[in-house]
VMD Tcl script that draws the C-alpha trace (Angstrom):
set ca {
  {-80.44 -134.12 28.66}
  {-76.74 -135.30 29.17}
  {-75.02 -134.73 33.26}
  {-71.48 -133.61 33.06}
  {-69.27 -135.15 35.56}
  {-68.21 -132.20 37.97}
  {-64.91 -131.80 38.25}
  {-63.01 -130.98 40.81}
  {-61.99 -127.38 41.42}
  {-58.23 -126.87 41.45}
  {-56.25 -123.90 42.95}
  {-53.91 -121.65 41.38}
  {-53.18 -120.16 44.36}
  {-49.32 -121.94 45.12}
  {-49.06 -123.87 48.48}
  {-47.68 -121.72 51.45}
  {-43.62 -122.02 52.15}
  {-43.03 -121.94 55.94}
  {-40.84 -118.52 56.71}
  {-37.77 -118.77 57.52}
  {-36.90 -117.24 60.77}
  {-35.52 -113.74 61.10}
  {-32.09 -113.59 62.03}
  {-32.18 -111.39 65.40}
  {-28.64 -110.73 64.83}
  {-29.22 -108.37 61.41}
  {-32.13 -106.71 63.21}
  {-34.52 -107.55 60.13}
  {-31.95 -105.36 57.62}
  {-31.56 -106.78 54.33}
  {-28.30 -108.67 53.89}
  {-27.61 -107.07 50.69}
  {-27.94 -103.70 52.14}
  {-24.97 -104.56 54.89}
  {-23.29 -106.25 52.62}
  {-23.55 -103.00 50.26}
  {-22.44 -101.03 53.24}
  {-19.63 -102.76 53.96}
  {-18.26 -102.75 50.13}
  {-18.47 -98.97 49.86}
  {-16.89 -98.40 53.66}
  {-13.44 -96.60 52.64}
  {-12.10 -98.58 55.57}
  {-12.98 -101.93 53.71}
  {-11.82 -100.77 50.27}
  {-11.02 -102.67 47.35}
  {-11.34 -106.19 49.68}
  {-12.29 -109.47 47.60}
  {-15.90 -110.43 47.78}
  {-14.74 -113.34 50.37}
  {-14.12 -111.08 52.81}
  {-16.71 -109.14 52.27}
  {-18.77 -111.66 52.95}
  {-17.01 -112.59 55.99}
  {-17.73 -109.57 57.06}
  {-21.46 -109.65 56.24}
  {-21.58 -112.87 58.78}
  {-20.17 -111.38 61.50}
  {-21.30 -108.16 61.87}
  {-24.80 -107.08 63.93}
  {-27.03 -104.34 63.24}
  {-27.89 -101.46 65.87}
  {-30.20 -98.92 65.92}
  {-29.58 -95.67 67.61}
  {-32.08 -92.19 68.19}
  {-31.04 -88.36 67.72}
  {-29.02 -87.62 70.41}
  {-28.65 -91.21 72.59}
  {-25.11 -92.60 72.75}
  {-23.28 -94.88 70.93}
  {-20.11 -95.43 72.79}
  {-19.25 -93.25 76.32}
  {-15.87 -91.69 77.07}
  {-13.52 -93.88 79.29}
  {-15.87 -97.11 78.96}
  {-14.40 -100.57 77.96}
  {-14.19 -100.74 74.00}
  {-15.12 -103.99 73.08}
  {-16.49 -102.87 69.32}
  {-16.27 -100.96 66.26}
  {-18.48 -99.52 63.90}
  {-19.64 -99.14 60.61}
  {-22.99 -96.26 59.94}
  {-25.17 -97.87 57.57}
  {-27.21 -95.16 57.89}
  {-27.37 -91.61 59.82}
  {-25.08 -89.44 61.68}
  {-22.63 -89.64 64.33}
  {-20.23 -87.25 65.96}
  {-16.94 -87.49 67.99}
  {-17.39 -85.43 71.02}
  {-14.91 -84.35 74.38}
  {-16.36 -82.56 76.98}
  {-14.35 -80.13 79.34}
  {-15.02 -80.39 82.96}
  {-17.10 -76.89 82.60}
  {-19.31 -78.85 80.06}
  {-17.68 -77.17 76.91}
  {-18.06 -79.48 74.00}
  {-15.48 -79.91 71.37}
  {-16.51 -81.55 68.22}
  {-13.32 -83.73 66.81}
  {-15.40 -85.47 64.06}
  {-18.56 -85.65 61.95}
  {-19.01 -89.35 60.40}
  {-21.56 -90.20 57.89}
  {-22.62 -93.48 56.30}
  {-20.05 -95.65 55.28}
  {-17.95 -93.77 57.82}
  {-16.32 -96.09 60.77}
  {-15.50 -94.97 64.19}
  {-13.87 -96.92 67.36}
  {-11.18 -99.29 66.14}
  {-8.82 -97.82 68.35}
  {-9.67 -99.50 71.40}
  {-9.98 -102.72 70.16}
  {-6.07 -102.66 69.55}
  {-4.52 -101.13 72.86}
  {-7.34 -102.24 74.97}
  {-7.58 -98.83 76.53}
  {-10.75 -97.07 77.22}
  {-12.23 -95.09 75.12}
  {-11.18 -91.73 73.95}
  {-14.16 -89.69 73.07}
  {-18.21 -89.69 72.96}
  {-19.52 -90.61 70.08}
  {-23.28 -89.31 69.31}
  {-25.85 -89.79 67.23}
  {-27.23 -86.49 65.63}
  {-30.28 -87.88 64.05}
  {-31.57 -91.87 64.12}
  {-28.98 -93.86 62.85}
  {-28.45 -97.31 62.46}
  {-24.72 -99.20 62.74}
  {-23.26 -102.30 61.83}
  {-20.93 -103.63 64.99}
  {-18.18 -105.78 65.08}
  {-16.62 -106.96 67.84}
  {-13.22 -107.00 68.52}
  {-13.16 -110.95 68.87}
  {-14.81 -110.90 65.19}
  {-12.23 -108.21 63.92}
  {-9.49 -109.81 64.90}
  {-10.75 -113.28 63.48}
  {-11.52 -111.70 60.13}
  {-7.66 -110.03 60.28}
  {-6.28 -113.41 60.75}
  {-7.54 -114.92 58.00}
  {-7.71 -111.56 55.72}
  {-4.89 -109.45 55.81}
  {-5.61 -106.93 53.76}
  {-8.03 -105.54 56.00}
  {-5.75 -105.03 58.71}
  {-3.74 -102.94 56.13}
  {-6.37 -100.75 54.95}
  {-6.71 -100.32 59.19}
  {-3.15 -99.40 59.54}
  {-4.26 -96.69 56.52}
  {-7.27 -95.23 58.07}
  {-4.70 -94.94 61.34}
  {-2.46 -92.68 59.29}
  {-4.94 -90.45 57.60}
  {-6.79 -89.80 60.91}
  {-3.08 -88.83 62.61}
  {-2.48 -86.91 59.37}
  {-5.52 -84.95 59.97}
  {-4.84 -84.77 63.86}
  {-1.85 -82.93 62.89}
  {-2.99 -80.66 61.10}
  {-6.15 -79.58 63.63}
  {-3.01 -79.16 66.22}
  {-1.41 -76.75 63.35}
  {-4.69 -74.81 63.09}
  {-5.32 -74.17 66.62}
  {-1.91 -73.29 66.92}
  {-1.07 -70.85 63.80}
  {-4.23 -69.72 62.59}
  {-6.88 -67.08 63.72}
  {-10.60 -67.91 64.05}
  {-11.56 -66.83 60.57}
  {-8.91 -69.19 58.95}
  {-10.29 -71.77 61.21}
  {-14.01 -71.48 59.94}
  {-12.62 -71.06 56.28}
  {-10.84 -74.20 56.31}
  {-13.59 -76.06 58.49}
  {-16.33 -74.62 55.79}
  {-14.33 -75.20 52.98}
  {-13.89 -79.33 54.53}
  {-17.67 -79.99 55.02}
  {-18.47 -78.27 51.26}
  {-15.70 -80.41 50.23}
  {-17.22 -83.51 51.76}
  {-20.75 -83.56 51.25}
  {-21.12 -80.53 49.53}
  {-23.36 -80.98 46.02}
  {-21.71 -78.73 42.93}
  {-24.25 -76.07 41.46}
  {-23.59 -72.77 39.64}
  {-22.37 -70.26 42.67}
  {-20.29 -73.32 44.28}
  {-20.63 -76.32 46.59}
  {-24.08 -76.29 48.71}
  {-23.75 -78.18 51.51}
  {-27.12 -79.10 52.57}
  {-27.47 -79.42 56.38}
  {-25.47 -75.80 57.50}
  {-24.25 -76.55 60.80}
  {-25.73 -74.04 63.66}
  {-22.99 -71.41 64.51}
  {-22.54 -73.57 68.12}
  {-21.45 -76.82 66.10}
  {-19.08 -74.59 64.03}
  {-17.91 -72.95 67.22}
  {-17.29 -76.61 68.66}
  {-15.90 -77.31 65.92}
  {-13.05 -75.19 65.55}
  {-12.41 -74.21 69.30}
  {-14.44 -71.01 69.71}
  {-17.43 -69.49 70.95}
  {-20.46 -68.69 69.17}
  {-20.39 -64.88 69.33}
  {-17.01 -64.58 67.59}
  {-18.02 -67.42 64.96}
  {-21.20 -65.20 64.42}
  {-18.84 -62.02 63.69}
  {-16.72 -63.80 61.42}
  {-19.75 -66.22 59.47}
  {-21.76 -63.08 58.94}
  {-18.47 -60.91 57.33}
  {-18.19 -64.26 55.04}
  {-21.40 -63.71 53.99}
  {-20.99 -59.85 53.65}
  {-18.22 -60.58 51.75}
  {-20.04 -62.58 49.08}
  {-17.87 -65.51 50.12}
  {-20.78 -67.80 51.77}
  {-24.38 -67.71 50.66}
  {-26.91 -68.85 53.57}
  {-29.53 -70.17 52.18}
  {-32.00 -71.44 54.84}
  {-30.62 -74.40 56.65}
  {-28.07 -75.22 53.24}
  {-24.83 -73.27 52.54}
  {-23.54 -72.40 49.20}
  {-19.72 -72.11 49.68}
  {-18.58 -70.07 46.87}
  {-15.31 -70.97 44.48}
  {-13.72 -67.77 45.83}
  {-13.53 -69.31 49.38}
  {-11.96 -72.37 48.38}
  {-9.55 -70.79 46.40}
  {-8.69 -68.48 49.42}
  {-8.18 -71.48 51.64}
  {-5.92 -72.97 49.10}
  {-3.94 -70.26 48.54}
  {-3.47 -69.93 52.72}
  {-2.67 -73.56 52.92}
  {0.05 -73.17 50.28}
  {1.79 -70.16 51.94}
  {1.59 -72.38 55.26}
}
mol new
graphics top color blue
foreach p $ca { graphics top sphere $p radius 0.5 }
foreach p [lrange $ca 0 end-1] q [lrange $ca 1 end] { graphics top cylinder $p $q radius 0.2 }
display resetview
């Protein structure tokens, strides 16, 4: 009878790499998610990869719940920011309490440059309407990144001029047009923004409560009810739970108004 040597047993299980460190700054988000983010922001459009990755460095991550603040009326603004994720909305309140949405923002959607150019306070509240998380970059940063990008403070000077653009024409509305062409146009924008195509028209999934429309367009809820509900009568606007089909027939309507304008 022959002994074997015993060999020794050796493991296939690979030695253990120490972690690296999670960088407190990024709030354990992925770097190619922000960096994602940032590339399909319509503020940071069409910048070389450089800057994007500038960017990427010098940004933080924040995390926000339904209904908490992100920036307060008349405070300091020191940032600006990017939604990675969630909602926000632009908000002024009257001294009675009335609100008056100005904005909604979605993700990729950036809100509070303003500040960080003529130093004044801010101009609105900005809320989040369900938990949302934001990339923020300080004005030191922006300004930083401008210097030695350009091009970004040009597609700034562009998102400037579309949001006056659109000022204007809120100032028209409220001016010149009744409450129904208010809600048309303001139903016919949100289908036209997030709204998904099917066969009766543009569903827009999350139907805003007849309150936010009201806020929306400078009303109250009672007369928004009056004139939603003869939409629908109408054959214009399908509820459909909490979505919205907005039909082809309303657009065109709106169009047609907006041409005889």
């Amino acid at each position: 009878m022959t002994f074997g040597i015993a060999r020794p047993m050796v493991s296939s299980v690979p030695p253990v790499r120490p972690l690296m460190p999670a960088d407190p700054r990024i709030g354990g988000e992925d770097p190619a998610r922000i960096r994602a983010t940032i590339a399909r922001a319509p503020l940071f459009a069409a910048l070389p990869i450089n800057a994007i990755e500038d960017l990427t460095a010098r940004v933080t991550v924040k995390k926000v719940n339904a209904g908490s603040a992100v920036v307060s009326q008349d405070e300091p603004g020191d940032a600006m920011f990017v939604i990675m994720t969630g909602r926000v909305k632009v908000v002024i309140f009257g001294e009675s309490g009335r609100e008056v949405t100005l904005s909604l923002l979605r993700a990729g959607e950036s809100f509070g440059e303003m500040s960080l150019f003529d130093q004044a306070p801010r101009s609105a509240h900005c809320l989040a309407i369900e938990p949302t998380t934001l990339l923020v970059l300080s004005r030191e940063d922006l300004l930083k990144h401008i210097q030695a990008h350009p091009r970004t403070g040009l597609n700034l000077l562009g998102e400037m001029a579309r949001r006056l653009r659109r000022a204007d024409q809120t100032i028209a509305q409220l001016a010149l047009c009744d409450v129904n062409e208010r809600l048309i146009h303001r139903l016919v924008g949100l289908a036209r923004e997030e709204g998904a195509s099917g066969p009766e028209g543009l569903m827009v999934r999350r139907r805003p409560t007849q309150q936010e429309l009201a806020n929306m367009i400078g009303s109250c809820r009672e007369t928004i009810s009056r004139a939603f509900n003869q939409l629908a009568r109408d054959g214009l606007i399908i509820p459909r739970g909490r979505s919205l089909v907005v039909t082809p027939a309303l657009i065109e309507r709106a169009e047609k108004k907006q041409k005889a304008a």
